[in-house]
C-alpha positions in Angstrom: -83.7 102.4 -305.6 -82.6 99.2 -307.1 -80.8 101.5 -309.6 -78.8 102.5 -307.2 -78.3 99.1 -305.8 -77.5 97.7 -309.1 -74.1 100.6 -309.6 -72.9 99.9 -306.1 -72.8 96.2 -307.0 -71.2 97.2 -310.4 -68.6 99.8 -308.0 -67.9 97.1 -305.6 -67.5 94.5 -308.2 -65.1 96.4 -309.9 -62.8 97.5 -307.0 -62.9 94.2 -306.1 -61.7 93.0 -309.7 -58.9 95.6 -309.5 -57.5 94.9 -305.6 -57.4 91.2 -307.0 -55.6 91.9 -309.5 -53.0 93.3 -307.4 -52.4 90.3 -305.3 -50.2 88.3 -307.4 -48.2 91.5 -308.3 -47.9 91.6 -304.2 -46.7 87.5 -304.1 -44.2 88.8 -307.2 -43.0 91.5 -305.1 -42.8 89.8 -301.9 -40.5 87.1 -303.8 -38.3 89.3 -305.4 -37.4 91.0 -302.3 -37.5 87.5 -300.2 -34.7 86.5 -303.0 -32.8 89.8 -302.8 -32.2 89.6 -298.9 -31.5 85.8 -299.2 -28.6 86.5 -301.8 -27.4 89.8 -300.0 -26.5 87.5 -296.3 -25.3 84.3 -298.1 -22.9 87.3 -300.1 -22.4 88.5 -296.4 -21.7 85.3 -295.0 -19.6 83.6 -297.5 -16.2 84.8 -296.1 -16.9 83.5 -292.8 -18.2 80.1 -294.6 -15.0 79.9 -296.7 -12.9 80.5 -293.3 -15.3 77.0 -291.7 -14.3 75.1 -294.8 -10.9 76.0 -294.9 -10.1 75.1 -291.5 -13.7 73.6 -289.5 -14.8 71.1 -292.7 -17.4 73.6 -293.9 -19.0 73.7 -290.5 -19.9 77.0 -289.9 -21.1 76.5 -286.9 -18.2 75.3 -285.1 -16.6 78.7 -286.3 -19.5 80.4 -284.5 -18.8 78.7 -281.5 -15.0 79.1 -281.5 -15.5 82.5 -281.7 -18.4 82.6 -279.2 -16.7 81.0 -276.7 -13.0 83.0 -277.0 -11.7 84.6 -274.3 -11.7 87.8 -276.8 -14.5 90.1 -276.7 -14.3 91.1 -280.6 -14.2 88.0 -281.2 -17.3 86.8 -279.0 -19.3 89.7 -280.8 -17.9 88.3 -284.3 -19.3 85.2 -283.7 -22.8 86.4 -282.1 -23.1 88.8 -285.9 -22.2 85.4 -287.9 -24.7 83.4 -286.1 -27.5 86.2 -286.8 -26.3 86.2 -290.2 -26.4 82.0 -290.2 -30.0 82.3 -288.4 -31.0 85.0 -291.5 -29.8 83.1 -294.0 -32.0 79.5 -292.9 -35.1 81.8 -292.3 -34.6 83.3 -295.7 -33.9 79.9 -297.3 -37.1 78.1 -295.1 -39.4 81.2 -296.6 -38.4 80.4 -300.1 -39.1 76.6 -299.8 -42.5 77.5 -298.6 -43.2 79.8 -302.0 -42.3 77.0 -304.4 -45.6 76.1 -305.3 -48.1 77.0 -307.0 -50.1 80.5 -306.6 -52.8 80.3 -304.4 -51.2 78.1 -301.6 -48.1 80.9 -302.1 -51.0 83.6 -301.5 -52.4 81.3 -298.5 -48.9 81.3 -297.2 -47.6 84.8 -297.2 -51.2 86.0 -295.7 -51.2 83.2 -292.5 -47.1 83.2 -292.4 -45.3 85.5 -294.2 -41.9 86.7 -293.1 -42.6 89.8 -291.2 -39.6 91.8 -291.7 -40.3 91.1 -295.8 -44.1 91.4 -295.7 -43.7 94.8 -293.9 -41.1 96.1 -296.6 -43.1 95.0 -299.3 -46.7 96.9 -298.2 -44.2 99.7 -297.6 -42.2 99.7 -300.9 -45.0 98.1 -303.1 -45.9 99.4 -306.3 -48.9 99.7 -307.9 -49.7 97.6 -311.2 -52.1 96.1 -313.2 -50.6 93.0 -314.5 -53.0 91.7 -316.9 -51.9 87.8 -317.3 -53.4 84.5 -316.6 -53.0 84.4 -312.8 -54.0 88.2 -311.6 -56.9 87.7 -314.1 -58.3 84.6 -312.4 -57.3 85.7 -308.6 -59.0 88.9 -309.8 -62.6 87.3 -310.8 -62.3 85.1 -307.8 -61.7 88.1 -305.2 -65.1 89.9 -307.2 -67.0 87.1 -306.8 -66.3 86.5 -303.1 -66.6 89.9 -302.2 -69.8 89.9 -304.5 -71.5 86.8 -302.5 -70.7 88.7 -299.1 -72.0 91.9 -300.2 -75.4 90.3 -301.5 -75.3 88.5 -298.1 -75.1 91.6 -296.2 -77.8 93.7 -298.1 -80.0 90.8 -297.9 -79.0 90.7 -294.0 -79.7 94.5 -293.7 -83.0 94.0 -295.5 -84.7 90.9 -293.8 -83.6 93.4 -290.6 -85.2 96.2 -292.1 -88.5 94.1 -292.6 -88.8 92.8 -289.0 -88.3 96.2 -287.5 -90.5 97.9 -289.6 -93.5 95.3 -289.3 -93.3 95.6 -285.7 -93.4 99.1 -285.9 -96.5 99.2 -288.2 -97.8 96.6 -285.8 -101.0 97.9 -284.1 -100.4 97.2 -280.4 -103.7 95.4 -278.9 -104.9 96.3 -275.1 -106.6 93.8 -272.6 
């Protein structure tokens, strides 16, 4: 039996190693696409920007509100697009703030807050790698070893278990 104990720890270490290793290639990925969406709305919204400094002094948002509040209806629905394109553009911008750091509070941050919209096309578009570098090597051995400690606590749960409900099974029941 402990043979068998011994290659599931050796199996679960080693899946472990390899779905570590993945998770900086998912931080890379996330990134990437984080930076490709941030430069596709500022491209997007640059007319409309050059249009505020032109005529507003750079204040886009008084060109949002202009248009907003004309007596046009285009023109109201011009103004509501540029604003979700304004509101974009400081999400995207906020997000990438929070990822300049170092790896592991990047890791920490895309698992507890991540962008939704980009954290849902990544899983969806991710691809599979094994980077072997520095970072996904350590993240890697760290993800084994905590999955490691669970799994020894668990087993050693399941058996101290085991043991109780056994010995009161094999307990001879006494009659007054």
């Amino acid at each position: 039996m402990s043979f068998l104990y011994r290659y599931l720890i050796v199996a679960i270490a080693c899946i472990a190693m390899l779905l570590g290793l993945q998770i900086p290639n998912f931080v890379d990925q996330y990134q990437k696409r984080l930076d490709a969406h941030l430069r596709e709305v500022t491209t997007n919204l640059q007319p409309f920007q050059d249009i505020a400094n032109k005529y507003l002094a750079g204040n886009l948002g008084k060109l949002i509100e202009m248009n907003i509040n004309s007596d046009a209806n285009p023109l109201q629905e011009e103004g509501l697009a540029i604003e979700k394109m304004a509101e974009r553009k400081l999400r995207f911008e906020t997000e990438m703030t929070a990822l300049q750091t170092n790896l592991a509070m990047k890791i920490l941050h895309i698992w507890l807050n991540g962008d939704q919209e980009i954290l849902e096309e990544a899983k969806s578009h991710y691809s599979y790698a094994v980077p072997i570098d520095q970072n996904a090597l350590v993240v890697g051995a760290v993800t084994a070893i905590i999955i490691l400690v669970m799994a020894e606590i668990l087993f050693a749960l399941v058996h101290f278990i085991g043991i109780k409900i056994f010995s009161r099974l094999r307990r001879p029941h006494t009659s007054t």
